[in-house]
RODRENSE-100248 format. One record per residue: residue number from 1; residue in three letters; chain; x, y, z of N, C-alpha, C in turn. Coordinates in Angstrom, 1 decimal, always signed. Atoms other than C-alpha are relative to their C-alpha. Layout:
# residues N
+-----+---------+--------+--------+--------+--------+--------+--------+--------+--------+--------+--------+
! num ! residuo ! cadena !   n.xx !   n.yy !   n.zz !  ca.xx !  ca.yy !  ca.zz !   c.xx !   c.yy !   c.zz !
+-----+---------+--------+--------+--------+--------+--------+--------+--------+--------+--------+--------+
! NUM !     ALA !      A !      X !      Y !      Z !      X !      Y !      Z !      X !      Y !      Z !
...
+-----+---------+--------+--------+--------+--------+--------+--------+--------+--------+--------+--------+
END
This chain:
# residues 100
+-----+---------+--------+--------+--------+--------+--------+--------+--------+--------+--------+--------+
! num ! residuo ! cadena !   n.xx !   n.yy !   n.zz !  ca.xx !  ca.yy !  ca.zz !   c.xx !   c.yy !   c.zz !
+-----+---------+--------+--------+--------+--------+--------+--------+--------+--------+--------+--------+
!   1 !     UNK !      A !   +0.4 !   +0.7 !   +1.2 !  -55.3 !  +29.9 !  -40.9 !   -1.4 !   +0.5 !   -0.4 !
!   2 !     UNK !      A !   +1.3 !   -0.4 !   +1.0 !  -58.0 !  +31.6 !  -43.3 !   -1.1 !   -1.5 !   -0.5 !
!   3 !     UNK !      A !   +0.9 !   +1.3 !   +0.8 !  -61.2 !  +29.3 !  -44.8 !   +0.7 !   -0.6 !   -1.0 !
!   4 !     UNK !      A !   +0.2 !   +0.7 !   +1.1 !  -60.4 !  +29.1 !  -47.8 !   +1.6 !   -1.0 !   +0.4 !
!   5 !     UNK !      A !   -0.7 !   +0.3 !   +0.6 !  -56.8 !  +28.0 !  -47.0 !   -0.4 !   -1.7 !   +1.2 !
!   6 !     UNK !      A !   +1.3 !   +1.6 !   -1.0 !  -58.9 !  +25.1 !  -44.4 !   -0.2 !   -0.9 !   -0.6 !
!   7 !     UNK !      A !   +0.7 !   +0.7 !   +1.1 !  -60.7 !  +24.2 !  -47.2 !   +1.1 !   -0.8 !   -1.0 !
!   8 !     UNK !      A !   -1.1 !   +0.7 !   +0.8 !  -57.4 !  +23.5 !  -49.6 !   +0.4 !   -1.0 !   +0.8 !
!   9 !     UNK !      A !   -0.6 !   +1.0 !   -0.4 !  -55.9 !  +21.1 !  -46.9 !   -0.9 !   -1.1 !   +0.3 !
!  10 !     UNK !      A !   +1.3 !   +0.8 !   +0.1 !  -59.5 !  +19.4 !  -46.4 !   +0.2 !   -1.0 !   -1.1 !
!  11 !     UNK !      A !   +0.1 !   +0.5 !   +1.3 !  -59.7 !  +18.9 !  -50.2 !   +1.2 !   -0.9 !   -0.2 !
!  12 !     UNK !      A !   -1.2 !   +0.7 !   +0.5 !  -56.0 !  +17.6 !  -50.5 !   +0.3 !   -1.6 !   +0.8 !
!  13 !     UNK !      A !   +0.5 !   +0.9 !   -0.6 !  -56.7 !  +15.4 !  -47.6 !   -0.7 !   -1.0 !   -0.5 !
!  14 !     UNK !      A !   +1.1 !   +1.1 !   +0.5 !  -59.9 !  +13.7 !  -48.9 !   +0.9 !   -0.5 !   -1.4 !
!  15 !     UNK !      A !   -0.6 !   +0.8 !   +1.7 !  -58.2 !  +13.3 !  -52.6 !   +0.9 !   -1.3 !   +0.6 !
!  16 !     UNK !      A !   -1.2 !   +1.0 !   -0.2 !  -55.2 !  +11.6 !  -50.6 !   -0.6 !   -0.9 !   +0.3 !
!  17 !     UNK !      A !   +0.9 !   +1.1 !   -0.5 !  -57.5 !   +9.6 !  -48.5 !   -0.9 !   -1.0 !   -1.3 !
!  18 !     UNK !      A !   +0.7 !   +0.9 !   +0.8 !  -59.6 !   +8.4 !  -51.5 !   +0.3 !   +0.0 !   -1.5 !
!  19 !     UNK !      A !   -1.1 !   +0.8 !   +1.4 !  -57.2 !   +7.9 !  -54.2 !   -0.6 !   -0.9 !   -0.9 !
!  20 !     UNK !      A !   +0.4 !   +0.8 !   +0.6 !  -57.8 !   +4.8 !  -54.7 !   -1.0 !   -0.7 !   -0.4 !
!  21 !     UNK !      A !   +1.1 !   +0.4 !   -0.1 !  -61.3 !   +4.4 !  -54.5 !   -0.9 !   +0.3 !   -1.5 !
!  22 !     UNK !      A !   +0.6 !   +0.0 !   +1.6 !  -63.2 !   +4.0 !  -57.8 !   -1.7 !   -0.7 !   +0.1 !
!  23 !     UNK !      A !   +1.2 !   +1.0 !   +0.3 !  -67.1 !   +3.1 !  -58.4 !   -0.3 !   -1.1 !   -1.1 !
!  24 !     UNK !      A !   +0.4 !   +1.6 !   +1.1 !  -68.5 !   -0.3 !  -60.1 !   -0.4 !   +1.0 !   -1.6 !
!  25 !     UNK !      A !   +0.5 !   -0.4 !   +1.4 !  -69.0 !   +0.3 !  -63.8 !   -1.5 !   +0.4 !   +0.1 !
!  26 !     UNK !      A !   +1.1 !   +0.6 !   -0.3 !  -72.9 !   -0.5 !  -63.3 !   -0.4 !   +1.5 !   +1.0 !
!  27 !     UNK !      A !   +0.1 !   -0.7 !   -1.3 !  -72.9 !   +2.1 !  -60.4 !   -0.9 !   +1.2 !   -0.3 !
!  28 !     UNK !      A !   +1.1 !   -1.5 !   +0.6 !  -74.4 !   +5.5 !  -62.5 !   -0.8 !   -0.3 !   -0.6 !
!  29 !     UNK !      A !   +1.3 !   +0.0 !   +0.5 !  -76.6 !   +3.7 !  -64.4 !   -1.1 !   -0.8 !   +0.9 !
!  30 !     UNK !      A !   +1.6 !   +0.1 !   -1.4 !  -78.7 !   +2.1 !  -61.2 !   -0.1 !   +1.0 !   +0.7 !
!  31 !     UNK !      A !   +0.5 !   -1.5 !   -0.9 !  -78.3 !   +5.4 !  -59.6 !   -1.3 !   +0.5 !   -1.1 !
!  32 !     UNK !      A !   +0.5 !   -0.5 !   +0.3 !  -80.0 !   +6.7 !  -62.5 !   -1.4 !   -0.9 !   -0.4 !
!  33 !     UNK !      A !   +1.4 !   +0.9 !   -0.1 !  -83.0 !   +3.8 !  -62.8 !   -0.7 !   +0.2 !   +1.3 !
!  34 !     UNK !      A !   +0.7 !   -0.7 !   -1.6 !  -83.7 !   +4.9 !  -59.0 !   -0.4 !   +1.2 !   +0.3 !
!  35 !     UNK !      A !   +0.9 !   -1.2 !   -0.3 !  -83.9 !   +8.3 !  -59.4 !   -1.3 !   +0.6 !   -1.1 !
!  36 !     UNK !      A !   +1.1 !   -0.4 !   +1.4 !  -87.2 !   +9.5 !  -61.1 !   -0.1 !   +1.5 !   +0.2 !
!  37 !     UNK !      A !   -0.2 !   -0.9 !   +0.4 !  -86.9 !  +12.4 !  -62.8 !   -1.4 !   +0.9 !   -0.5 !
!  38 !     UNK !      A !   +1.4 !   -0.5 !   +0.2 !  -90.3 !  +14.2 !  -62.1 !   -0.1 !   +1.2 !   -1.3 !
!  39 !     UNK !      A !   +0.8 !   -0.7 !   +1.4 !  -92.4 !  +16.6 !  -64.8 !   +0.7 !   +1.6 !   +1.2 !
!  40 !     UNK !      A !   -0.1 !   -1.2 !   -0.7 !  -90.8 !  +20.2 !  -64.3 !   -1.4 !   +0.9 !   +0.2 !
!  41 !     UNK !      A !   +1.2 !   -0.4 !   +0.0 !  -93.3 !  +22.5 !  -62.9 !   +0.1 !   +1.4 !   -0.8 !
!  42 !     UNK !      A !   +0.7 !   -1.3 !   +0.4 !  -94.7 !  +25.8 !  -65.1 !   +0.1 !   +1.3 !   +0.7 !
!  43 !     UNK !      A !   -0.3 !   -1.1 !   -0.9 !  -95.0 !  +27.9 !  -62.0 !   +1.3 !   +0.6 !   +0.1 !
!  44 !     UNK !      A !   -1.3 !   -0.6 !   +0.3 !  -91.0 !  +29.3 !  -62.0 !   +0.0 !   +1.0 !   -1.7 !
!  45 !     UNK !      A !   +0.0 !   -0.7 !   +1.4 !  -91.6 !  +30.5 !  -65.8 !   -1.5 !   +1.0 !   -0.1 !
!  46 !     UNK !      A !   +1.6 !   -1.2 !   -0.4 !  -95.4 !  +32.2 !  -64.9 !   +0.3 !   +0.9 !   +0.9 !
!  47 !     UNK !      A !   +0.0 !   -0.9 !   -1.2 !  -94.0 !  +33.7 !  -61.9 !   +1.4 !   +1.0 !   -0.7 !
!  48 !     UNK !      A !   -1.0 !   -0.6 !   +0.5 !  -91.1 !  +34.9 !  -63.9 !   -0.5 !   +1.6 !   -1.0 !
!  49 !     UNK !      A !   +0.5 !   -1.1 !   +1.0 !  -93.1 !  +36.5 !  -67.0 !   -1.1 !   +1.0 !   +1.2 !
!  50 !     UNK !      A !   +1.0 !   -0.9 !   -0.4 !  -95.6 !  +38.2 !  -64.1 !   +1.0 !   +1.2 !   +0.7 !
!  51 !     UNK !      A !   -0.9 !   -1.1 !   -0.1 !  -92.3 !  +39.6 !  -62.7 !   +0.6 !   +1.1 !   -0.7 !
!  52 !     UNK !      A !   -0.5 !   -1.1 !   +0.7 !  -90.8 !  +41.0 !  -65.7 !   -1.4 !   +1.0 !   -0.6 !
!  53 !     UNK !      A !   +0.9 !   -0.8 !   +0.2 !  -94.2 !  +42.0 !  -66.4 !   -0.2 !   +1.5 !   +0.5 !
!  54 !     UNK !      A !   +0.3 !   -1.5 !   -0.6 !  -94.3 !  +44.5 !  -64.1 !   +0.9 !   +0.7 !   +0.6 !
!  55 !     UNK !      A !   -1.0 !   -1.2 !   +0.1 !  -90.8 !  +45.7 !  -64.0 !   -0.8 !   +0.9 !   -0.9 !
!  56 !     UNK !      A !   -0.5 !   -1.2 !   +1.3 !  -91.4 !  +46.8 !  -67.5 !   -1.4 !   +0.8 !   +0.1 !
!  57 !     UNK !      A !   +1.3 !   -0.8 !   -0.4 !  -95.2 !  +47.9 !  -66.5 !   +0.3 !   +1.6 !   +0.3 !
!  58 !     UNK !      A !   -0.6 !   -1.3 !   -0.5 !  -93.5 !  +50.6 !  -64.1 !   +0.8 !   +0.4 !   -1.1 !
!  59 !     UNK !      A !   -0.7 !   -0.6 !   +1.1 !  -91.2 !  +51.3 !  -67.0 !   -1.0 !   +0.8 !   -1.1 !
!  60 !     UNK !      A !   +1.2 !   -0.9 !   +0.7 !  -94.1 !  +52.0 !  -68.8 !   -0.9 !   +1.1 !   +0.4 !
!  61 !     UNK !      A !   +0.7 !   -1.0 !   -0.9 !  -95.9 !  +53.8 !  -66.5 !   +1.1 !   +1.3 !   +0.1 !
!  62 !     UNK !      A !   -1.0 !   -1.0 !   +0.0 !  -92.9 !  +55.9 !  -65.9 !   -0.1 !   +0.9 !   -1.7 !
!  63 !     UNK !      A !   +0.2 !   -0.9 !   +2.0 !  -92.5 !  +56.8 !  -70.1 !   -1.0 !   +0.7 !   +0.3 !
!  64 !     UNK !      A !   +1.3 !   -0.5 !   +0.1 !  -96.4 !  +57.7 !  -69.9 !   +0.1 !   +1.1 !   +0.7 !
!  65 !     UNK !      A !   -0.7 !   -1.3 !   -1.1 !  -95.2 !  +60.0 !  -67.3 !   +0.8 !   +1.1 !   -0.3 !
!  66 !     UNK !      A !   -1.0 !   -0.8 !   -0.1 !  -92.1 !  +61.4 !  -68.2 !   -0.5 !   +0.5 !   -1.7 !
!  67 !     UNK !      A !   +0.0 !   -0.7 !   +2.0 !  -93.1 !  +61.9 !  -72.5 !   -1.6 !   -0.4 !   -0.2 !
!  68 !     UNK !      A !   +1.8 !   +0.2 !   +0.4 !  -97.3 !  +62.5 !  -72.5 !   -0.2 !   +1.0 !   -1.4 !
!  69 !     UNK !      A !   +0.6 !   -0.6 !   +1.6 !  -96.8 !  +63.1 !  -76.4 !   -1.0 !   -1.3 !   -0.7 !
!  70 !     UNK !      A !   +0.4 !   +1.0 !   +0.7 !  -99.0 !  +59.9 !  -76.9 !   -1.5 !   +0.4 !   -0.6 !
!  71 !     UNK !      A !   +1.4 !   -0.6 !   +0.5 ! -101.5 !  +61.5 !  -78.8 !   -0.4 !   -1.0 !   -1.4 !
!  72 !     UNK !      A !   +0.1 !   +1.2 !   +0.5 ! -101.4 !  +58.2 !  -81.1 !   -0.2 !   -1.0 !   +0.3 !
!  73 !     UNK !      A !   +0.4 !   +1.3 !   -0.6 ! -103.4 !  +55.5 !  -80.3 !   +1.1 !   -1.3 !   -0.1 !
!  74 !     UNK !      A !   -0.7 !   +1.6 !   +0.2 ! -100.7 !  +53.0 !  -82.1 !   +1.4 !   +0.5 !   +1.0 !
!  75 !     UNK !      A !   -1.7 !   +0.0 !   -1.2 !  -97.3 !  +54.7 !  -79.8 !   -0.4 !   -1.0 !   +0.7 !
!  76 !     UNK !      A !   +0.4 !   +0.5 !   -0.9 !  -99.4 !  +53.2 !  -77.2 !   +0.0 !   -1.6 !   -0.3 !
!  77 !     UNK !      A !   -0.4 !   +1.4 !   +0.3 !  -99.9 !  +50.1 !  -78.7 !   +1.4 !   -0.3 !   -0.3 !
!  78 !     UNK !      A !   -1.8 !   +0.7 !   +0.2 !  -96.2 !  +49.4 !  -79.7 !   +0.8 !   +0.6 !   +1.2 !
!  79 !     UNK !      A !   -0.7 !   +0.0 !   -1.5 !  -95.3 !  +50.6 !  -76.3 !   -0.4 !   -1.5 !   +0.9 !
!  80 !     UNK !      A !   +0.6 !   +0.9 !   -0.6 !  -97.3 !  +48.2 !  -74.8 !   +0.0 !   -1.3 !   -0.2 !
!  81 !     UNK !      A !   +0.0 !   +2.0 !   +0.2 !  -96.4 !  +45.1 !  -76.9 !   +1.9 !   +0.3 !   -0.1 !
!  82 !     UNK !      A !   -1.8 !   +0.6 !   -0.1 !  -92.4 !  +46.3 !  -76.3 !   -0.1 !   -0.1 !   +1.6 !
!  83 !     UNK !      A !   +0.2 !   +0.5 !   -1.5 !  -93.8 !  +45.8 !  -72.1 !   +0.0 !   -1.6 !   -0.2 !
!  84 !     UNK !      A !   +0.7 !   +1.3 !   +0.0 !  -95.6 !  +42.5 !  -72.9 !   +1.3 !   -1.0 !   -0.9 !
!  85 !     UNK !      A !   -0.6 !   +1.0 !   +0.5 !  -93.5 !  +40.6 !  -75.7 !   +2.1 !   -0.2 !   +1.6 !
!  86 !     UNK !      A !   -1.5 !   +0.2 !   -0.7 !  -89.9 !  +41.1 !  -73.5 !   -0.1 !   -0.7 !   +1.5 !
!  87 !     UNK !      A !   +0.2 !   +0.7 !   -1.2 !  -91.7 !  +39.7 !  -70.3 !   -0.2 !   -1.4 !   -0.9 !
!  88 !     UNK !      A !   -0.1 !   +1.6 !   +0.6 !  -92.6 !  +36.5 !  -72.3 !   +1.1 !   -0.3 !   -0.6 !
!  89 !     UNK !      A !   -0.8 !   +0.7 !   +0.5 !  -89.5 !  +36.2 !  -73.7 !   +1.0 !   -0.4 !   +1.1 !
!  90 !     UNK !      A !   -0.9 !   +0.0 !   -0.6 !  -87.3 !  +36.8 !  -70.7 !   -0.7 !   -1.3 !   +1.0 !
!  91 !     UNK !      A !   +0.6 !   +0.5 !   -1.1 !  -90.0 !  +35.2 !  -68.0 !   -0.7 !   -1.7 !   -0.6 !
!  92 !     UNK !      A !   +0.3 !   +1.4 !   +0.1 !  -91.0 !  +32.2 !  -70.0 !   +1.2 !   -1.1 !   -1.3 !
!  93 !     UNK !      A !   -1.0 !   +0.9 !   +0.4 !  -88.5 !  +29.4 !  -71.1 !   -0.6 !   -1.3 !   -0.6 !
!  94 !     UNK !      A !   +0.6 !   +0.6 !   +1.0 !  -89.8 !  +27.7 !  -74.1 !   +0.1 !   -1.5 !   +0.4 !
!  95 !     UNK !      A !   -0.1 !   +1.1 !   -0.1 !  -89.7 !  +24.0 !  -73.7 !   +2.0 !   -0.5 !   +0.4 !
!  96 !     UNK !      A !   -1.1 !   -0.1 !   -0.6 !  -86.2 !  +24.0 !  -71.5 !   +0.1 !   -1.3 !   +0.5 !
!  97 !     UNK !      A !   -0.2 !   +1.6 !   -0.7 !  -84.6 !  +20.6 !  -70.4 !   +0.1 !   +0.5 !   +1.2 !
!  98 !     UNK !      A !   -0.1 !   -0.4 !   -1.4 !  -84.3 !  +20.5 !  -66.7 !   +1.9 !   -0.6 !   -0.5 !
!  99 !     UNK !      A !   -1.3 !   +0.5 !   +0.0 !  -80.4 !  +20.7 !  -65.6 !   +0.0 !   -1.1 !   +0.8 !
! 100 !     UNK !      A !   +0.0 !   +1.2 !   -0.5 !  -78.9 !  +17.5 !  -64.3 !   +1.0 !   +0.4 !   +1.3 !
+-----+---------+--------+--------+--------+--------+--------+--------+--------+--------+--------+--------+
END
């Protein structure tokens, strides 16, 4: 007998066993008056944008490397804000609900 096929007679088990068991109406909404639903933290989305940051850093650094035709101060700049804008967009998550 394999896991997963363990797991199927577990699951079919418990279903059988609790069939008939049902919660009070009332039941999810005192669970949810009891649990408090703290302030998400910031750090996850800062630590995010500092990561993509410096994938696309090395990505940059690499270009500067591989094509030194930047004899234009602005290449540089619109190289540098396609590093920067795509870390903040990927690394930071604008006002996101938390999931439940």
């Amino acid at each position: 007998m394999d896991e997963e096929q363990a797991l199927r007679i577990i699951d079919e088990e418990l279903e059988a066993a609790l069939a008939g068991v049902a919660a009070p109406p009332h039941f999810a909404e005192a669970v949810r008056r009891r649990v408090r639903v703290g302030r998400v933290s910031p750090l996850p989305e800062i630590l995010d944008s500092i990561g993509w940051a410096a994938v696309l850093a090395i990505i940059f650094a690499l270009l500067l490397w591989l094509a030194p035709m930047a004899q234009s101060p602005w290449w540089l700049v619109g190289l540098g804000s396609a590093v920067l804008i795509p870390a903040l967009y990927v690394g930071w998550r604008w006002g996101g609900e938390p999931t439940e």
